[in-house]
C-alpha positions in Angstrom: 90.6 69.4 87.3 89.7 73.2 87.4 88.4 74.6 84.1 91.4 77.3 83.6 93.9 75.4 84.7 92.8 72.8 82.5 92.6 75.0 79.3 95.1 77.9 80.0 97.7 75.6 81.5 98.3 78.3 84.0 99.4 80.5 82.0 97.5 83.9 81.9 98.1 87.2 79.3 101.7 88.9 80.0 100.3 92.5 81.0 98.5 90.9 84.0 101.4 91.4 86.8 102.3 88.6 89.6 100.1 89.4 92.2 96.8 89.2 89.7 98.0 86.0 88.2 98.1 84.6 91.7 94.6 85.8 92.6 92.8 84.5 89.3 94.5 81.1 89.9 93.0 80.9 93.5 90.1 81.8 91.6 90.7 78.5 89.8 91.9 76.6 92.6 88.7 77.4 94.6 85.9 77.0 92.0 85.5 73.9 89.6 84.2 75.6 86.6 84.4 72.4 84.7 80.7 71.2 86.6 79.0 74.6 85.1 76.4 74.5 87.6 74.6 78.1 88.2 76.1 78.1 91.7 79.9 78.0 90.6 79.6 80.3 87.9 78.2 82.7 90.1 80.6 81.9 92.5 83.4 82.2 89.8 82.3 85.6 88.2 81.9 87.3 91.9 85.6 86.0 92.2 86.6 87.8 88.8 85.1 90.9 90.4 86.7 90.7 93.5 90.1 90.0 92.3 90.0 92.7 89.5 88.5 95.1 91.3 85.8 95.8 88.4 82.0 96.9 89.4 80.6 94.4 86.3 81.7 92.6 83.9 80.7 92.1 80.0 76.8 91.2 79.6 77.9 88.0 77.7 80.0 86.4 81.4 77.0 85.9 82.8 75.6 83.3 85.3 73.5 81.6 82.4 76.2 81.6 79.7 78.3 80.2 81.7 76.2 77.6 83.0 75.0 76.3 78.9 78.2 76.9 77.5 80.9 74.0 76.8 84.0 74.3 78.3 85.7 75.7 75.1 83.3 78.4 75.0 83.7 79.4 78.4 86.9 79.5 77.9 87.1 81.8 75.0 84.2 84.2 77.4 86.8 84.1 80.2 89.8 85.2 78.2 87.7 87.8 76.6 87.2 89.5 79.8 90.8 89.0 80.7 92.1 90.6 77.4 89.8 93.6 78.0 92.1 94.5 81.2 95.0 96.8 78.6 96.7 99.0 80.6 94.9 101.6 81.7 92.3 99.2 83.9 95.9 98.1 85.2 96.8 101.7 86.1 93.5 102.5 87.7 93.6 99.0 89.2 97.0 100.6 90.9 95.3 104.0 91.9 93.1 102.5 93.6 96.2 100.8 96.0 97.7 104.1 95.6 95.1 105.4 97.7 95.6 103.8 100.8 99.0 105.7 100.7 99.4 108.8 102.7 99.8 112.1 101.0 103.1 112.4 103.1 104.6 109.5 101.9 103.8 110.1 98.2 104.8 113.8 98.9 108.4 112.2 100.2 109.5 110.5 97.3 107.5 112.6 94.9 105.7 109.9 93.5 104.4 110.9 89.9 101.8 108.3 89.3 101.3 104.6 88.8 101.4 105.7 84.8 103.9 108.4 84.4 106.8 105.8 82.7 103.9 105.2 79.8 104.5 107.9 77.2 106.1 109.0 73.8 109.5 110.0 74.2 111.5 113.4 73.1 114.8 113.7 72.4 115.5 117.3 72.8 119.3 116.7 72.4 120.1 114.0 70.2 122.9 112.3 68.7 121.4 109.7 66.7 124.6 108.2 65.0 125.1 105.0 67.3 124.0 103.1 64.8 126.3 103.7 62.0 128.9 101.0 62.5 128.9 97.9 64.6 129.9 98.6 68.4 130.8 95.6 71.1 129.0 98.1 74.0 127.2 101.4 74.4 127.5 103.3 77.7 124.5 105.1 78.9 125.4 107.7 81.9 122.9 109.5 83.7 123.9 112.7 84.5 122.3 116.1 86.4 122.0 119.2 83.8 124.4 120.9 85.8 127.3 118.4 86.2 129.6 119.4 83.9 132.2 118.3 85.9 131.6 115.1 86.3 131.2 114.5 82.9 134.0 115.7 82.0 136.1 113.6 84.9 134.8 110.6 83.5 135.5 111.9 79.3 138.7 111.9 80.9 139.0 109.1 82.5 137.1 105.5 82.3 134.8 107.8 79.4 137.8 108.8 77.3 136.5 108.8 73.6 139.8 107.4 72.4 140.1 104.5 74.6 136.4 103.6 73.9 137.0 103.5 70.2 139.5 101.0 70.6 137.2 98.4 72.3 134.3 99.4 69.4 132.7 100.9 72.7 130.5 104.4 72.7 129.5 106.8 75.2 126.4 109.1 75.7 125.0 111.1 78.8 121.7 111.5 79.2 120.4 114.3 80.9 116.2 115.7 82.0 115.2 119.3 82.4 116.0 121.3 85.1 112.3 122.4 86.7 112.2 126.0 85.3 114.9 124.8 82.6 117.1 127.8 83.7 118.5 129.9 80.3 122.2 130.1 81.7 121.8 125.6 82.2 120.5 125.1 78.6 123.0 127.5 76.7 125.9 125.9 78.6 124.4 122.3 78.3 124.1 122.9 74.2 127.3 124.3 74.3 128.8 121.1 75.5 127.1 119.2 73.3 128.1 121.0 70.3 131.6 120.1 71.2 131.5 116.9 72.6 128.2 115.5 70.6 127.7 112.9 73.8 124.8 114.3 75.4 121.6 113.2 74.7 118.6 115.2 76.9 115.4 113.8 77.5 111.8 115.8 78.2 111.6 115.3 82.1 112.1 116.7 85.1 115.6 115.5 86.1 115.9 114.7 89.7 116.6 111.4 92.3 113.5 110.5 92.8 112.9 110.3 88.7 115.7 107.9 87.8 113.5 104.9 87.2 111.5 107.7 84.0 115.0 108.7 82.8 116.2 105.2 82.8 113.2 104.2 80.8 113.5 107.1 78.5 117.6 106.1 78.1 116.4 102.4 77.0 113.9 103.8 74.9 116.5 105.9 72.9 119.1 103.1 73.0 116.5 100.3 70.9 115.2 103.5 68.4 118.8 104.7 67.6 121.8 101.5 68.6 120.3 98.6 67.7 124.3 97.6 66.5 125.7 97.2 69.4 125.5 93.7 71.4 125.4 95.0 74.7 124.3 98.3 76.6 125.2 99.4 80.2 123.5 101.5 82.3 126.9 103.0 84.5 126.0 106.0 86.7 128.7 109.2 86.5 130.1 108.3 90.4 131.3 105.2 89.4 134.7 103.8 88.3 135.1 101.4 85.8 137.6 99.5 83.5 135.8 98.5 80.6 139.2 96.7 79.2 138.2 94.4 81.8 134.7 94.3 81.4 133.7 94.0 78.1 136.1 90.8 77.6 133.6 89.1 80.8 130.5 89.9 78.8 131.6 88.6 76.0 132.5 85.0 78.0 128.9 85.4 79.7 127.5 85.6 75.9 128.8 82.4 74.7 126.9 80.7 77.6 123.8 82.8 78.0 121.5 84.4 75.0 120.0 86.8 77.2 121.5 88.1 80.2 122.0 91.5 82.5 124.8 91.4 84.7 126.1 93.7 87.7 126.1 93.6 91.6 123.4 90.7 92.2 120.9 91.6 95.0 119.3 88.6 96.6 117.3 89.6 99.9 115.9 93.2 99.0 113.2 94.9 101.2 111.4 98.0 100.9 112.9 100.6 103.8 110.5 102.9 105.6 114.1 105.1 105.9 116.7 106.7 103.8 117.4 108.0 100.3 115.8 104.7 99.4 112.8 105.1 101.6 110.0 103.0 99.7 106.4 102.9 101.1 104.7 102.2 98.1 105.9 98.9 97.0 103.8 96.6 99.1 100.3 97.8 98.4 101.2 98.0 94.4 102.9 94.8 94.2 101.8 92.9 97.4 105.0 91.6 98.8 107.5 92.4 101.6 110.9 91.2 99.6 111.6 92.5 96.1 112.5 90.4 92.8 116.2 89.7 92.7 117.8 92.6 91.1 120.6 94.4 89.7 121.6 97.3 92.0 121.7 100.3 90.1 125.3 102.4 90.3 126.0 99.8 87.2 124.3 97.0 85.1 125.4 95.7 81.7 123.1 93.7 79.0 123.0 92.3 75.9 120.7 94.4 73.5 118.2 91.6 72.8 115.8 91.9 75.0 115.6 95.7 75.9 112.2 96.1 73.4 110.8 93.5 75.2 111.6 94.7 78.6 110.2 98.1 78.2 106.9 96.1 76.7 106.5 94.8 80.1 107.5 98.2 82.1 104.6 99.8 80.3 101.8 97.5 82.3 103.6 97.6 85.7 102.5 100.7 88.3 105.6 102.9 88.5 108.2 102.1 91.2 110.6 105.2 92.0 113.5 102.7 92.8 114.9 102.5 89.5 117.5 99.0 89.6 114.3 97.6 91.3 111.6 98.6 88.7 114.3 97.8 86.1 116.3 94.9 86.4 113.9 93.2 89.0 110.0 93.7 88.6 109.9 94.1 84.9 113.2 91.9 84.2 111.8 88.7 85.7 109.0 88.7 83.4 111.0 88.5 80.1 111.7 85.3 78.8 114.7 83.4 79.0 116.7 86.4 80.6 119.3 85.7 83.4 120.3 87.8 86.4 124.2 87.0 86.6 126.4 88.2 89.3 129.2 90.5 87.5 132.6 89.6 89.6 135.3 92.7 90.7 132.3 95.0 91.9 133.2 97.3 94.9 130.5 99.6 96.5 133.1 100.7 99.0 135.3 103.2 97.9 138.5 101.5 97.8 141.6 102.9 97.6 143.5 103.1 94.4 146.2 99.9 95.5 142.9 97.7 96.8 141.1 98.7 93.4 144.4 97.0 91.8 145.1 94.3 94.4 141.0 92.5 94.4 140.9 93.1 91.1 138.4 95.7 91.2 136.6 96.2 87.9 133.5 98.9 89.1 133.9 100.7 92.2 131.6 103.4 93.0 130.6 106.3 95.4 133.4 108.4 94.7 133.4 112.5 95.2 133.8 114.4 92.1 137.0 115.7 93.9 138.3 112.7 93.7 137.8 110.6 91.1 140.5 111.9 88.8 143.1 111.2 91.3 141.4 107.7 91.5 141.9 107.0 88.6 145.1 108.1 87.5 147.0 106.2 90.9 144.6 102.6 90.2 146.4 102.9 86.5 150.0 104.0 87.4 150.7 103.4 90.9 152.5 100.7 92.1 151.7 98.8 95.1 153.0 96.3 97.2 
């Protein structure tokens, strides 16, 4: 029986991500430690090097310590060197993959580093009352600086204030910076939240290709400030939803499951070399050709027991651009006892008021901002046969 295998059941420290684990148990696998001749532990610290891409290693995991020392102490050695990897020899671990990237490619999804989710978080905007009574859900809604229309389609519709109150349910938009943080967009953008007191702004560029930052900077806010509320949901402004509906399923899903995240369940995810969702960096950070199963991002709901935890492991993963796939897949699959439930009545296809009413549609998404008033209004009063 191998030495580590043996003593660490397997099992190595949480910030060490999948493809690391997998190396340093081939490591294992491929070098009985537990004979403590001079030849395997030199063959087994070489290993150590290789797979953590370090030039040495501490002056007490040497050939001849490991060779006199019982298997106890060897242990303890090996798991000293292992705990010494915190994040930042992660991160540079990740540069180092990051280079073997063209400049092109980063350039096209303005990649902003392997490290640029790991930070202390401003509010510069912030409502911090969601804590002050007890609240089934709270809604988090990424929005642009500019898109005061949309935000006000959906305060007056699926958003309204008044229906939210009656399902103990609470909104808040959260907005970045604009890149030069144009006067006109910040006096209009305080203006609105003087009046509405929804809007909660974050210290980051907002753009696309920064979703995955602004949704970690969102989750952030929601532990610090609505620690009441059982679940949270991540619902972008484009989408449609009937939370009388909804929150009634999450509770059902609660009194089966402790931990859960629920929305439109993606199985078979790849990275594309094309599109919006163009991803070339995914395979040489997290050495695979299929993504974790994840929750696709126009809309995911949780329960709010796990979300500390989750952005714990988020700070020792290299930073992935694709949000619902950073999110609800990479760093999801690493917190314990959390399930990945599909969320029925989920439409991604624009359907028309009378099929939103017919299939029972509960989230539909992709709608123009033209349109989603109208939407609305005909799925709740028209009648169809």
């Amino acid at each position: 029986m191998k030495f580590l295998a043996r003593s660490y059941n397997g099992n190595f420290p949480h910030f060490l991500d999948a493809s690391l684990q997998k190396s340093l148990q081939k490591c294992n696998s491929e070098i009985d430690i537990g004979q403590k001749t001079d030849v395997n532990a030199k063959q087994y610290i070489k290993c150590l090097q290789e797979v953590l891409r370090l030039d040495s290693l501490p002056s007490n995991t040497s050939q001849q310590n490991i060779s006199r020392t019982s298997s106890s102490e060897f242990y303890t050695t090996t798991m000293s060197v292992l705990e010494r990897l915190d994040n930042k020899e992660l991160m540079n671990i990740s540069r180092q993959a990051i280079k073997e990237i063209s400049v092109e490619e980063l350039q096209a999804i303005h990649y902003p580093g392997v490290d640029a989710h790991v930070r202390n978080w401003k509010f510069s905007l912030d409502f911090s009352n969601c804590s002050s009574e007890p609240l089934d859900l709270v809604i988090l809604v990424p929005s642009a600086p500019g898109g005061y229309m949309a935000r006000e389609i959906v305060r007056n519709t699926w958003g309204s204030r008044e229906d939210l109150q009656q399902l103990k349910a609470k909104l808040y938009f959260v907005i970045g910076q604009t890149p030069k943080q144009q006067p006109e967009v910040r006096e209009m953008i305080e203006k609105e939240s003087r009046i509405f007191h929804d809007v909660v702004q974050l210290d980051m560029i907002d753009s696309y290709h920064n979703l995955t930052l602004k949704t970690v900077g969102m989750l952030e806010w929601a532990v610090k400030h609505c620690q009441s509320a059982k679940f949270i949901a991540k619902i972008d402004d484009d989408v449609m939803v009937n939370f009388t509906k909804v929150i009634p399923l999450l509770h059902e899903m609660a009194s089966q499951h402790i931990r859960f995240i629920t929305g439109s369940l993606r199985r078979k995810g790849k990275p594309l070399d094309f599109s919006k969702w163009r991803d070339p960096i995914y395979e040489a950070l997290y050495h695979s050709n299929k993504y974790p199963h994840f929750i696709a991002g126009p809309g995911y709901l949780m329960t709010n027991n796990f979300i500390d935890e989750l952005l714990a492991v988020s700070r020792s993963k290299p930073f992935l651009h694709l949000e619902d796939v950073f999110i609800t897949g990479i760093c999801a699959r690493e917190v314990n006892g959390l399930k990945k439930l599909m969320l029925p009545g989920i439409s991604f296809k624009r359907p028309s008021p009378c099929q939103l009413r017919k299939y029972n549609i509960i989230l539909a998404h992709d709608y123009q901002v033209k349109r989603r008033q109208q939407v609305w209004t005909r799925w709740h009063t028209e009648l169809c046969h």
